[in-house]
DRENDO-533431 format. One record per atom (N, C-alpha, C, CB): residue in three letters; x, y, z; atom name. Coordinates in steps of 0.02 Angstrom, whole numbers. Glycine has a CB too. Example, Ala and Ser with C-alpha at 12.3 -4.5 7.8 and 13.67 -1.06 7.14 Angstrom:
BEGIN
REC  resn       X       Y       Z  name
REC   Ala     660    -284     390     N
REC   Ala     615    -225     390    CA
REC   Ala     660    -165     390     C
REC   Ala     565    -224     452    CB
REC   Ser     642    -112     354     N
REC   Ser     684     -53     357    CA
REC   Ser     645       2     394     C
REC   Ser     704     -30     286    CB
//
This chain:
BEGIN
REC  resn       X       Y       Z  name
REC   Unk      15    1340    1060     N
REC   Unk      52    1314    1003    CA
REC   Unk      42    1239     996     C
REC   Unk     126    1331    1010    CB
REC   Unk      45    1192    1056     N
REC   Unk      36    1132    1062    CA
REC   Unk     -32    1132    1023     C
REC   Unk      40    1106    1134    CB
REC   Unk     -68    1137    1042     N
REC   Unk    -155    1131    1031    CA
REC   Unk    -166    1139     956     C
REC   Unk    -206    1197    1074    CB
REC   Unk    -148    1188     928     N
REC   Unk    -151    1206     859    CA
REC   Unk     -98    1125     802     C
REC   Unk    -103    1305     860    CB
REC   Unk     -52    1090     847     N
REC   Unk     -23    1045     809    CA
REC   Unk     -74     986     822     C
REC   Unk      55    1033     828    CB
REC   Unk     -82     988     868     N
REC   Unk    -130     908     859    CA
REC   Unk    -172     878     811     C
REC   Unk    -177     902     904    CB
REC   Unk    -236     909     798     N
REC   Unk    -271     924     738    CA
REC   Unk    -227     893     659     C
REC   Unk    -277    1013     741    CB
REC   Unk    -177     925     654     N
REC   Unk    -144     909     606    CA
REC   Unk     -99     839     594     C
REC   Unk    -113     959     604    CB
REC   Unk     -77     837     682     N
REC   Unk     -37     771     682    CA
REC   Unk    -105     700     672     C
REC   Unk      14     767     773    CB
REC   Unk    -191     719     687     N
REC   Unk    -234     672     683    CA
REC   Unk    -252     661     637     C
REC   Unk    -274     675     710    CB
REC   Unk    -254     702     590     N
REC   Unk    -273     682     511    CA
REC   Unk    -223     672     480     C
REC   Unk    -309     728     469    CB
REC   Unk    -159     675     488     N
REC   Unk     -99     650     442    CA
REC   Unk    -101     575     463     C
REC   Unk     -17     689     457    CB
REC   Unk    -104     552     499     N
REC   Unk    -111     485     536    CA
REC   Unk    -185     458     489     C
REC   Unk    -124     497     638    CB
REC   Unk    -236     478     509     N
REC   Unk    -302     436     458    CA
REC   Unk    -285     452     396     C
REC   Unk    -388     462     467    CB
REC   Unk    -251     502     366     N
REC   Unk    -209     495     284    CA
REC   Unk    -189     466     271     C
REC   Unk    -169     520     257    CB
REC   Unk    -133     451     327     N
REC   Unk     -90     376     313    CA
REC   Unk    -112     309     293     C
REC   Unk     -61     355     368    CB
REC   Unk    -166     296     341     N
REC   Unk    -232     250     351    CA
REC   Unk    -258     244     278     C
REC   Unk    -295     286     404    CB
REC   Unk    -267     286     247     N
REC   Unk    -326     269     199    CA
REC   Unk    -275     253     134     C
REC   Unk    -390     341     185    CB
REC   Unk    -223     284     128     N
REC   Unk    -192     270      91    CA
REC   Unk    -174     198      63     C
REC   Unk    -157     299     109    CB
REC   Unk    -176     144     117     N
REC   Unk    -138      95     104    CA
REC   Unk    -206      39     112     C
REC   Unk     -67      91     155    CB
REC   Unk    -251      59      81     N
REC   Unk    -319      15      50    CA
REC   Unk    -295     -41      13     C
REC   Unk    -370      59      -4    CB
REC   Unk    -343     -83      43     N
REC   Unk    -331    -133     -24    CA
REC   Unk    -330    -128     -98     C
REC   Unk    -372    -173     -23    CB
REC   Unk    -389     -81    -119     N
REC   Unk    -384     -70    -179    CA
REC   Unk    -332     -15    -193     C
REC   Unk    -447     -56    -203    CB
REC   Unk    -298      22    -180     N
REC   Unk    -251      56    -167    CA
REC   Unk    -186       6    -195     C
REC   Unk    -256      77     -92    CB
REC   Unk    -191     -32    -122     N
REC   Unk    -128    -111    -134    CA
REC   Unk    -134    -141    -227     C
REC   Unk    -171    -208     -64    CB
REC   Unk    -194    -158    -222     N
REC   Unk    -186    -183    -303    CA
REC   Unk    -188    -157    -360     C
REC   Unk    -223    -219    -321    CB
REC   Unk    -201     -86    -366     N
REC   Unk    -181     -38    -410    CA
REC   Unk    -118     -27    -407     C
REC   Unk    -211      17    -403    CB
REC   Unk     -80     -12    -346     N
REC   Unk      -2     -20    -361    CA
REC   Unk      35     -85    -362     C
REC   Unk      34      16    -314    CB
REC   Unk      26    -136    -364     N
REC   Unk      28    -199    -382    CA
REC   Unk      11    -214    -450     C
REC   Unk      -8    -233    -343    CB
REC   Unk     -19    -188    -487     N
REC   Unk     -36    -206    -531    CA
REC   Unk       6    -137    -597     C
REC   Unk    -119    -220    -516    CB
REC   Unk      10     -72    -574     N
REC   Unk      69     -26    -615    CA
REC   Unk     154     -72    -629     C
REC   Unk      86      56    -555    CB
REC   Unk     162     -99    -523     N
REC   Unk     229    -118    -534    CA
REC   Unk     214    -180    -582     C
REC   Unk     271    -135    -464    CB
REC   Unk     181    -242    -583     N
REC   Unk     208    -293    -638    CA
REC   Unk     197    -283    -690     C
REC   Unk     193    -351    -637    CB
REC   Unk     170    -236    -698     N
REC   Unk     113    -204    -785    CA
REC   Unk      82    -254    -819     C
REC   Unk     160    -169    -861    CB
REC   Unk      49    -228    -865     N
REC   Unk      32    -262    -926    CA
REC   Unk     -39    -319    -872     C
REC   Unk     123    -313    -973    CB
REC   Unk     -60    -274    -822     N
REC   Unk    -110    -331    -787    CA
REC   Unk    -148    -280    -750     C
REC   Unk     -72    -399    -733    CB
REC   Unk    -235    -286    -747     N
REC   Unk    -276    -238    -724    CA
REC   Unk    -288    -252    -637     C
REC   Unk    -345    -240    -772    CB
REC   Unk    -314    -202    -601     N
REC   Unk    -286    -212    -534    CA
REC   Unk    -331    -263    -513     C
REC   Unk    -283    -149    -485    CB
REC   Unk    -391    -289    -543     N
REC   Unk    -474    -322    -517    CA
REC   Unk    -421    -388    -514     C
REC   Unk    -569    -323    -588    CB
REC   Unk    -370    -389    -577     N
REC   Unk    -322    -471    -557    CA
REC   Unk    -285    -458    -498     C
REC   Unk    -255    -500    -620    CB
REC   Unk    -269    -427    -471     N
REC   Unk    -241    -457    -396    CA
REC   Unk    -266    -459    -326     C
REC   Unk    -189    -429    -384    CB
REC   Unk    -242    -496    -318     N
REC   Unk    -288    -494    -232    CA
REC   Unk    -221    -498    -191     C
REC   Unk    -356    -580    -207    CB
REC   Unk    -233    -461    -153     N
REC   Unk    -194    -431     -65    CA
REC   Unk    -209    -468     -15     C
REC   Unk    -220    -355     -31    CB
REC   Unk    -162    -488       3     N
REC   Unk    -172    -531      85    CA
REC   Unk    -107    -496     127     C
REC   Unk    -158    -641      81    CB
REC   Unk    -115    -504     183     N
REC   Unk     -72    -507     252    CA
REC   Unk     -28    -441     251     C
REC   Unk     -19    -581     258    CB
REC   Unk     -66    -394     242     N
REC   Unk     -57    -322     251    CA
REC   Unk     -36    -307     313     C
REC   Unk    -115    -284     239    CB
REC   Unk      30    -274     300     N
REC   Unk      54    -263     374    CA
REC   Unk      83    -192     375     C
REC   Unk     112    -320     399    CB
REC   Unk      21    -136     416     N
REC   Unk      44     -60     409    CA
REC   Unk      95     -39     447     C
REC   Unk      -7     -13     423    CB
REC   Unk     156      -9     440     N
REC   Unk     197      -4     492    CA
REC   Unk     172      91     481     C
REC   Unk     294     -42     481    CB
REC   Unk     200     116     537     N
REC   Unk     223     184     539    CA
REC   Unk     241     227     485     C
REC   Unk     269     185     573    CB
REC   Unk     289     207     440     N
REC   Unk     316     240     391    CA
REC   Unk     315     181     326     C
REC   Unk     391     270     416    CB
REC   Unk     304     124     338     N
REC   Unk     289      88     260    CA
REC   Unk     219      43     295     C
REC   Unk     374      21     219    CB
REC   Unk     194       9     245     N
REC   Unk     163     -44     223    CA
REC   Unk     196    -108     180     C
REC   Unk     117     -16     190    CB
REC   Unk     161    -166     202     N
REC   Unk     199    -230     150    CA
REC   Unk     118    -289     160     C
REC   Unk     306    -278     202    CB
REC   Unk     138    -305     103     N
REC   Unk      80    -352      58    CA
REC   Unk      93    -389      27     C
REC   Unk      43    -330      18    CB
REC   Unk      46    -456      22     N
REC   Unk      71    -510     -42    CA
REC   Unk      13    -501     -84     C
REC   Unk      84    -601     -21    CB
REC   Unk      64    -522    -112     N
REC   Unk      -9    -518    -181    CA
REC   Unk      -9    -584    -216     C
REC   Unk       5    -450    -256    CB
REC   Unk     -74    -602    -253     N
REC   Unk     -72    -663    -286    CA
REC   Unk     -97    -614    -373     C
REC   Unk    -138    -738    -242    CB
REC   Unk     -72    -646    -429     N
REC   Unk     -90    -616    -471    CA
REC   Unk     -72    -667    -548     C
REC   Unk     -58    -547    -458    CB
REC   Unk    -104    -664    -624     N
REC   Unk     -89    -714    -655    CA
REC   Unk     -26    -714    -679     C
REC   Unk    -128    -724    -696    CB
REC   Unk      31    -681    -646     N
REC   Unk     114    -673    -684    CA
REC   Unk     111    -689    -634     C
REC   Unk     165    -613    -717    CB
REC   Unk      89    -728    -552     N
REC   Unk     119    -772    -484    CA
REC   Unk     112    -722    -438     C
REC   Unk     203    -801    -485    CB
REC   Unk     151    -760    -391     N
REC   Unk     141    -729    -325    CA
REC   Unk     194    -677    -301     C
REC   Unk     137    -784    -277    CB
REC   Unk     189    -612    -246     N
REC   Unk     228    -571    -265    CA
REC   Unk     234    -544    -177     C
REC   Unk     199    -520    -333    CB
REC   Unk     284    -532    -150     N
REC   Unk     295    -488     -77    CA
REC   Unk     285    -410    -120     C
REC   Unk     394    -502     -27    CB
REC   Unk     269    -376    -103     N
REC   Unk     276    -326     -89    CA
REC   Unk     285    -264     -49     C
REC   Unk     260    -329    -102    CB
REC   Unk     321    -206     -44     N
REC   Unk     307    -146       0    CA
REC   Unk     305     -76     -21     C
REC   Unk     353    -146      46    CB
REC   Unk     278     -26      26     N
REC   Unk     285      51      -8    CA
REC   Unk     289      99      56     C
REC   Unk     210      76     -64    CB
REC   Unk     328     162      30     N
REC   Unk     297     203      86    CA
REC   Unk     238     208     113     C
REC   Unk     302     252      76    CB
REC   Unk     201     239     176     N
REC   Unk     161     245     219    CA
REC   Unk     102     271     158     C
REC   Unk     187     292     285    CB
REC   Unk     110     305     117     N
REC   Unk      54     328      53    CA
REC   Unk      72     290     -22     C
REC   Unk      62     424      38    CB
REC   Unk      86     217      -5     N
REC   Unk      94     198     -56    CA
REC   Unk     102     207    -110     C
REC   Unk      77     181     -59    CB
REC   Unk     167     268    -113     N
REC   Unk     196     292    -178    CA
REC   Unk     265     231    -184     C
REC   Unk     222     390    -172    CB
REC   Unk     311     231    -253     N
REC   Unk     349     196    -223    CA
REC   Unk     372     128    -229     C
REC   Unk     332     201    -183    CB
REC   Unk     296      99    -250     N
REC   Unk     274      16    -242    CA
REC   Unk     343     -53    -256     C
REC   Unk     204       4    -315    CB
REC   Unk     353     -85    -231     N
REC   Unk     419    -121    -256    CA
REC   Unk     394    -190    -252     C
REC   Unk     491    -108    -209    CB
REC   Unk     409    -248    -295     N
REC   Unk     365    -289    -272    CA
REC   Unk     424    -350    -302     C
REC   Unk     277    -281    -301    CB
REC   Unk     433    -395    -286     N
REC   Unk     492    -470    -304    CA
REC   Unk     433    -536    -285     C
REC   Unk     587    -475    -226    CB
REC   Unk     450    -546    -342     N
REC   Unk     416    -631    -367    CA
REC   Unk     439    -667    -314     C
REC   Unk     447    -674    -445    CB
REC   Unk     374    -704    -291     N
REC   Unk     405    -765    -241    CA
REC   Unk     412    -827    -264     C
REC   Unk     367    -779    -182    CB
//
């Protein structure tokens, strides 16, 4: 029974992983402030936790913290 979970617990983990791409980051960065295409923002100081991610973003409506769940659904982002 063990053996048969592992497998599953290893690719939910690199899912997690891929999810929270940069271009990923600025596509949802760029839904939450709208009205701005994602190529305008750029992502710095990405920090993946376990169950979220958090990012800044620079973009031409300013600069922005952001975070999301682990599959960057979610996106929430406050003007710095």
């Amino acid at each position: 029974m063990k053996r048969s979970i592992f497998p599953v617990v290893v690719v939910s983990l690199f899912s997690a992983g891929c999810a929270s791409t940069p271009e990923n980051l600025q596509r949802e960065t760029a839904r939450y402030i709208g009205d701005i295409a994602p190529d305008q923002v750029r992502v710095s100081n990405i920090q993946r936790g376990v169950t979220d991610v958090k990012w800044d973003a620079e973009t031409p409506k300013g600069d922005y913290s952001c975070s999301a769940d682990d599959m960057v659904r979610r996106a929430y982002c406050t003007k710095r």
